[in-house]
DSSP file (Angstrom, degrees, kcal/mol; ACC not computed):
  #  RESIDUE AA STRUCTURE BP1 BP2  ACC     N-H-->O    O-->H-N    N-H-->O    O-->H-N    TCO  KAPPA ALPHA  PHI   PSI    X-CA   Y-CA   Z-CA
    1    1 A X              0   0    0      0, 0.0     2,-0.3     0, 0.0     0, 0.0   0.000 360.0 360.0 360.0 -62.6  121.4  101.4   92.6
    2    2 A X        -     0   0    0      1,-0.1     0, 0.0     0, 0.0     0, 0.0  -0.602 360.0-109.2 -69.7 131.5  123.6  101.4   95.4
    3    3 A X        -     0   0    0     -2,-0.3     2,-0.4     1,-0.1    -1,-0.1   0.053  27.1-127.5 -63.3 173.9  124.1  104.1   98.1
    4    4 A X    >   -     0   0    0      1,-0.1     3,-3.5     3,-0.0    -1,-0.1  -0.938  36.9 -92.8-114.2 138.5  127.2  105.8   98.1
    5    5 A X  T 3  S+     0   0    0     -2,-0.4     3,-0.1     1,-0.3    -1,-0.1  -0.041 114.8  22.6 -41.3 132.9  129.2  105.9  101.8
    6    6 A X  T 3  S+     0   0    0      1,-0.3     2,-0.6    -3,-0.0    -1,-0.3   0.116 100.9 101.0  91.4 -26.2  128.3  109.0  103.6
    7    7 A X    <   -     0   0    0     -3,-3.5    -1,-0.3     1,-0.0     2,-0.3  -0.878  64.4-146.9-103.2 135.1  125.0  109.5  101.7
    8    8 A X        -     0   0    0     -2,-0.6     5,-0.1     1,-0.2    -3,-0.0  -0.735  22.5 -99.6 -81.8 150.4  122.0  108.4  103.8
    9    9 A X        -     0   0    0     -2,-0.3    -1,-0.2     1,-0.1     0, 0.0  -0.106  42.9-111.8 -40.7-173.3  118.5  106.7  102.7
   10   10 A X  S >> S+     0   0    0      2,-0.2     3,-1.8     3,-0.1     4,-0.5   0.734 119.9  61.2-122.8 -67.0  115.8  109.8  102.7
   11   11 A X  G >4 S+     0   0    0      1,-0.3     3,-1.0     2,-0.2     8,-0.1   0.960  97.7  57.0 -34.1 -76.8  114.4  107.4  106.0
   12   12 A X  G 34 S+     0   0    0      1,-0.3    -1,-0.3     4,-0.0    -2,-0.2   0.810 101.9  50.2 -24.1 -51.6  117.3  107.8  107.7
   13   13 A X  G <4 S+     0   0    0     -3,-1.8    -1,-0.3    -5,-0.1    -2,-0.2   0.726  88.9  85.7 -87.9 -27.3  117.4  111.4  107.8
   14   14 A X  S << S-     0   0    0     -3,-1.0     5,-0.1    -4,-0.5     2,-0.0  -0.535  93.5 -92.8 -35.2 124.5  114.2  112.0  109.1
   15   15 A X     >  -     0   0    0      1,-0.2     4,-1.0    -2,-0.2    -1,-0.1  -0.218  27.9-126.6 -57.1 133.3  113.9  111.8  113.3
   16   16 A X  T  4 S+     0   0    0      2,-0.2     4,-0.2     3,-0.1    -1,-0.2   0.368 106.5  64.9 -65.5   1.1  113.1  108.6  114.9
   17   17 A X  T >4 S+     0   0    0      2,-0.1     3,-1.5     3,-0.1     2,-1.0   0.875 105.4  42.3 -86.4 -85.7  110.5  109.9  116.7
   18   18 A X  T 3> S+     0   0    0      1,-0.4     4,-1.4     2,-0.2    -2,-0.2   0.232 113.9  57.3 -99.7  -9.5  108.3  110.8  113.4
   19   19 A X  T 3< S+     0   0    0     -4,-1.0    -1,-0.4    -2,-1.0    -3,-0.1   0.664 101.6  49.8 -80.9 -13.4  109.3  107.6  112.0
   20   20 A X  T X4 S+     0   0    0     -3,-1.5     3,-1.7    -4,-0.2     4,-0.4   0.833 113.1  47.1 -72.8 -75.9  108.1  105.8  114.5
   21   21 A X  T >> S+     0   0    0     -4,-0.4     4,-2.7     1,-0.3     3,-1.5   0.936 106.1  58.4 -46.5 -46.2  104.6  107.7  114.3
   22   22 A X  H 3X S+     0   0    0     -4,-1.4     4,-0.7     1,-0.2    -1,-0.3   0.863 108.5  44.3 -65.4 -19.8  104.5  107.3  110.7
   23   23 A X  H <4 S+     0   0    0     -3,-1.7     4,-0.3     3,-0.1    -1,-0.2   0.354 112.2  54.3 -96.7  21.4  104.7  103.2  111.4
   24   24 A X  H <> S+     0   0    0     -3,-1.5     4,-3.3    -4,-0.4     3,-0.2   0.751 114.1  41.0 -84.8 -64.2  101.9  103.8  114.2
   25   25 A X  H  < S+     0   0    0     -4,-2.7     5,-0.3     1,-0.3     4,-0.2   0.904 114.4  54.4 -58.0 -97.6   99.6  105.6  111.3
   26   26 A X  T  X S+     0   0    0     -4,-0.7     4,-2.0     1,-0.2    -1,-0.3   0.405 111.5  39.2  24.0 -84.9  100.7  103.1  109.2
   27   27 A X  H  > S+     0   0    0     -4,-0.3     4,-1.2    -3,-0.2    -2,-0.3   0.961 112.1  58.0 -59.3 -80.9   99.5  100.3  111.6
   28   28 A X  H >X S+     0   0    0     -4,-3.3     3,-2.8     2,-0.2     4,-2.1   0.877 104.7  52.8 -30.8 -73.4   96.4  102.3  112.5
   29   29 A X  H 3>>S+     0   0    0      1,-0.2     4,-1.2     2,-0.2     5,-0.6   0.924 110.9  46.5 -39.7 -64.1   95.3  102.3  108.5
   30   30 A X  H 3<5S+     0   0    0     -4,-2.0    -1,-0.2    -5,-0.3    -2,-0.2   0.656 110.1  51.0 -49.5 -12.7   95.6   98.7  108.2
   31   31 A X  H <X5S+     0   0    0     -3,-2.8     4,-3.3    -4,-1.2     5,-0.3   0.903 111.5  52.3 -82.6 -66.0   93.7   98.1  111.2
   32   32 A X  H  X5S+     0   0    0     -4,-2.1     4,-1.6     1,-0.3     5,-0.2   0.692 109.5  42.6 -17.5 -74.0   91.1  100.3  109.9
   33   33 A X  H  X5S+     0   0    0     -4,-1.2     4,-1.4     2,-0.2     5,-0.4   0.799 108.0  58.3 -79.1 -34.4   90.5   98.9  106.7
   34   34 A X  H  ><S+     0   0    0     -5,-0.6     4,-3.5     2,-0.2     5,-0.3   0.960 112.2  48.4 -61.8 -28.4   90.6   94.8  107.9
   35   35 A X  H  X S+     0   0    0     -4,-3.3     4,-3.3     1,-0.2    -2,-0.2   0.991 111.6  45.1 -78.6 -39.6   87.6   96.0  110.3
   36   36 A X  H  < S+     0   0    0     -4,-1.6    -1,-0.2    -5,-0.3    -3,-0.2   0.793 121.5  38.7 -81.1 -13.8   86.0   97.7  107.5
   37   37 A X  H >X S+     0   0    0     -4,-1.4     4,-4.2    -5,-0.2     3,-1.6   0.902 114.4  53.3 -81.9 -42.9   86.7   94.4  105.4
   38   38 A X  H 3X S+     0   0    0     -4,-3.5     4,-2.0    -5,-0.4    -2,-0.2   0.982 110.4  55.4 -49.9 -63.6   85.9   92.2  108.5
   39   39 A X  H 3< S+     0   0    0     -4,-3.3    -1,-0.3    -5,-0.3     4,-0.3   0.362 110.9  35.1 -11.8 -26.8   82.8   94.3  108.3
   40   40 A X  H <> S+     0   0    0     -3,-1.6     4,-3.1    -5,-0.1    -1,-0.2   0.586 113.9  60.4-114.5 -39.1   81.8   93.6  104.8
   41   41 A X  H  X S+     0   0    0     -4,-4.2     4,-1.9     2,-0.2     3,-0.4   0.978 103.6  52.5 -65.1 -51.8   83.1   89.9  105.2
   42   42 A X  H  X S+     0   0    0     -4,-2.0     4,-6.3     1,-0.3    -1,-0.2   0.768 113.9  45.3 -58.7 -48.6   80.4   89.3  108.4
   43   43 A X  H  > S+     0   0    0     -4,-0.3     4,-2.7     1,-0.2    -1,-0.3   0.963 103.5  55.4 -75.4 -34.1   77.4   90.6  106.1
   44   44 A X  H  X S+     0   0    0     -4,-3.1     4,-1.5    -3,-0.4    -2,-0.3   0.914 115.4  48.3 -55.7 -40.4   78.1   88.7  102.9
   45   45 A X  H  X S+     0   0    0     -4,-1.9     4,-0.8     2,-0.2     5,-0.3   0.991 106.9  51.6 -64.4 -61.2   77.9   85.6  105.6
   46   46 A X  H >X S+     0   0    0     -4,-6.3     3,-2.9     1,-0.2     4,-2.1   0.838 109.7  48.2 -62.9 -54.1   75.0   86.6  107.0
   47   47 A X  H >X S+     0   0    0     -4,-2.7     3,-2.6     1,-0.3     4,-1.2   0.898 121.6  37.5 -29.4 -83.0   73.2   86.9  103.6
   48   48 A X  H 3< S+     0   0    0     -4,-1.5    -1,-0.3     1,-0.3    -2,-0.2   0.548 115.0  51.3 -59.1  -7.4   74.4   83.5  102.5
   49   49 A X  H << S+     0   0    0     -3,-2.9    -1,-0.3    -4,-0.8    -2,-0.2   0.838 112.0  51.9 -94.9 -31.4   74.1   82.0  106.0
   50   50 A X  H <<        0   0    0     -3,-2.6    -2,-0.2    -4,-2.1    -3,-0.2   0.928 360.0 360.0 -88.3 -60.8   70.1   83.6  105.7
   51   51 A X     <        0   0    0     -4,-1.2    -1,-0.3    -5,-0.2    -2,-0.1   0.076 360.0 360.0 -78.8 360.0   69.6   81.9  102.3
């Protein structure tokens, strides 16, 4: 369960520039898929607003 002194996380060992990009990408999906949800939410209102 616990790390042992001297051994680093997997994260850790990886350069802080490419960890950094990977929580950019990250960030980027999630934006991505709330517009495509935001997206979905707008028309199901409009239908029900229409009706």
């Amino acid at each position: 369960m616990f790390d042992k002194p001297g051994h680093r996380k997997e994260e850790d060992k990886m350069p802080a520039i490419y960890k950094k990009e990977n929580e950019e990408i990250r960030k980027a999906k999630v934006m991505t898929s709330f517009k495509k949800m935001a997206k979905k939410y707008s028309k199901t209102l409009e239908k029900l607003s229409k009706n």
